[in-house]
N, C-alpha and C positions, 0 to 999 in steps of 0.2 A: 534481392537477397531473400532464400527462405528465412523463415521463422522459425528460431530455435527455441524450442520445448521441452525442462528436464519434469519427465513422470515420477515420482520419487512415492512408490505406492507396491505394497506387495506379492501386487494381484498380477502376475503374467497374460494371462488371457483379456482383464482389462488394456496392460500395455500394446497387444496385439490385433487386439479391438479398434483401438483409439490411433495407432499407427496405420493402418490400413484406412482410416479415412481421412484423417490429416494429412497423408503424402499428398495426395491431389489438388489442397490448396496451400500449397508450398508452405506446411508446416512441420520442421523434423523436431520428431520426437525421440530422443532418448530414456534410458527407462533406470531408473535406481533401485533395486529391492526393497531397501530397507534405508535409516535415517542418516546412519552412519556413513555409509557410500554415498548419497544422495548428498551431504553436506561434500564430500571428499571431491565429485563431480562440478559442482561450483568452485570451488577452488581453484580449477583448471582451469574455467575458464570459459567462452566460447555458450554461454546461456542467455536468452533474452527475456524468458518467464519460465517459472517455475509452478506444477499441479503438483500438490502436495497433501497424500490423504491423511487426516488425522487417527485414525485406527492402523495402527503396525505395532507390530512384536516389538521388545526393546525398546526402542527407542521411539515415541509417538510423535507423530507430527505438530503437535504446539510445542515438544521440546525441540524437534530438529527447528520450530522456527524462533523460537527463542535463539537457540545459538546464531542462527541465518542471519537474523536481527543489528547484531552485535559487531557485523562485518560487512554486509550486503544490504543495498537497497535496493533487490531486484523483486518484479512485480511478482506477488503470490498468489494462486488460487487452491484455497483449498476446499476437500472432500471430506463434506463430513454424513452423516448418517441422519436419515432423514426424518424429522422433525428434532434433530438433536439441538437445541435454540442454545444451551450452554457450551455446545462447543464451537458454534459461529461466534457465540457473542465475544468469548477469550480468544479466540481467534482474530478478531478486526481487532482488536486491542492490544493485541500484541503486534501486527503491525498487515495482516492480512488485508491483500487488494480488494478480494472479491471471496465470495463460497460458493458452493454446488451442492447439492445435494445427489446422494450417491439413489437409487442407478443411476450411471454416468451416460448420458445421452450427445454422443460425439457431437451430433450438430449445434445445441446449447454451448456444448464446452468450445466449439470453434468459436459459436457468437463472443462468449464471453472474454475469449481468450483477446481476438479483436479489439471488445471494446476496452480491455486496460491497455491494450497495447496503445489505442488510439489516444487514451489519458496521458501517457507518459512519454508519446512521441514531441523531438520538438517541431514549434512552429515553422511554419517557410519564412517568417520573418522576425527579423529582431525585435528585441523589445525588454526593456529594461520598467521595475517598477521602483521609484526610492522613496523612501517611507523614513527620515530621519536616517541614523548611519545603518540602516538595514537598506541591502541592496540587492532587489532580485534581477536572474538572467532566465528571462523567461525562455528563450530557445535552446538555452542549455542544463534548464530545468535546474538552476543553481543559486543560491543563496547564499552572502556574506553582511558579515558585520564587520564595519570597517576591514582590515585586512585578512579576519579570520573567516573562512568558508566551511561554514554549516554543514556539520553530516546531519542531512534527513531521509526517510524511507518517503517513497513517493505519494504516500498518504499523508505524509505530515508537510512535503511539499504543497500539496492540491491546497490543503491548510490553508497554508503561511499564505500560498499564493491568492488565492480565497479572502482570505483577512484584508492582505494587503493591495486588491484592488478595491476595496470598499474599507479605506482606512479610517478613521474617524467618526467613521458610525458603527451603532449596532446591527449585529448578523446575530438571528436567534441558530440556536441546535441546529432544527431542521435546517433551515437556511442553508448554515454552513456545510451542515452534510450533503445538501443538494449542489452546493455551489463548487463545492470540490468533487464533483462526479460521483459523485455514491449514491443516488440516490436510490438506485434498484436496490438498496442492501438496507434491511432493516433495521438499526438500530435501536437502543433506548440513548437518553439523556445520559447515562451513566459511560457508554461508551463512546461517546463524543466528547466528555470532560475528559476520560481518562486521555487520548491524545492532546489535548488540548494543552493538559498538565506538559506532558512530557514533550510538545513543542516548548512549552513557557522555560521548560529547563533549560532546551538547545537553546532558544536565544538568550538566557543568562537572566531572567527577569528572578524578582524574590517571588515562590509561591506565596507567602502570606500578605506581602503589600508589592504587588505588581503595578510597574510602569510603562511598562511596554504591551504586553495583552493583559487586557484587565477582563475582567468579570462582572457586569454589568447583574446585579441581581433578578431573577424572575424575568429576564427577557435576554441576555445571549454574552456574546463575546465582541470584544472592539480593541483594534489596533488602533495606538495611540499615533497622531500624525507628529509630536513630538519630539524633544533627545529620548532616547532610553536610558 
């Protein structure tokens, strides 16, 4: 099955760029002007990742991925302008897969395109991890807590999933960003908490005195093997 690809960018000549070399390794790209269309096109349906430049008229691509956020957890790569370090950085923190830096170099963006695709596929075999009544399905890339099933964006899956193969012990920053597949993407400490937080919310934990991921001072984060 191709690889379906919505461009949500408001450069035609890029979309025609980038279509013309993606057909050949069975990548269809569709193309969205602007943020509003581009949110309206997900809705339909039928998308497996989404390239999303942050610079467009109207509506800018950290708002269309705010809203995207809020209903989809489909993998995002975004465009942003090159050495612009503030809008990658709100970028992965609102829940972006990967960046690019614009010019756009079809061959990179197929790499990259690839490798989230490759994070977010499931495995060929089953495999469950349980951590107290947290229960992950790692082929079906799904997480519940006792009966209730976890909405997470697939960065905060890599997380959780992250966490909870090394439960009981400490995983620094880096670590954990490397250990959930990021490591190509530079962050600071500041955007590693910031997810961190807002998993700690999905699984229900108190931010101020946490039982279930705690915060280990001046050395990282640790899933408790524990009840929550």
């Amino acid at each position: 099955m191709p690889t379906r690809v919505l461009l949500i960018d408001d450069d035609p000549k890029l979309h025609a760029l980038l279509q013309t070399y993606l057909a050949p390794h069975e990548v269809v790209l569709a193309h969205a002007p602007d943020g509003r269309r581009g949110l309206a096109a997900v809705a339909e349906g039928g998308v497996d990742l989404i390239v999303l430049d942050v610079m467009m008229p109207g509506m800018d691509g950290l708002d269309v991925l705010r809203a995207l956020r809020k209903t989809s957890a489909l993998p995002v790569i975004m465009l942003t302008a090159r050495g612009d370090e503030a809008d990658r950085v709100v970028g992965l923190e609102l829940g972006a897969d990967d960046y690019l830096s614009k010019p756009v170099y079809p061959r990179e963006l197929l790499a990259r395109i690839r490798a989230v695709l490759r994070r977010v596929a499931p495995r060929l075999e089953a495999e469950r991890i349980i951590v107290a009544d947290l229960e992950i399905d790692v082929n079906r890339r799904s997480a519940r807590i006792g009966a209730n099933e976890l909405v997470l964006t697939a960065l905060e899956f890599d997380l959780l999933l992250a966490l909870a193969s090394r439960a009981g012990r400490v995983i620094s920053r880096d670590a954990l960003w490397e250990a959930a597949g990021r490591g190509e993407v530079r962050v600071g400490d500041r955007t590693v908490d910031v997810h961190v937080s807002r998993l700690r919310a999905k699984l229900g934990d108190d931010a101020r005195n946490p039982s279930r991921l705690q915060t280990v001072r001046g050395m990282g984060y640790m899933l408790v093997r524990g009840p929550g």
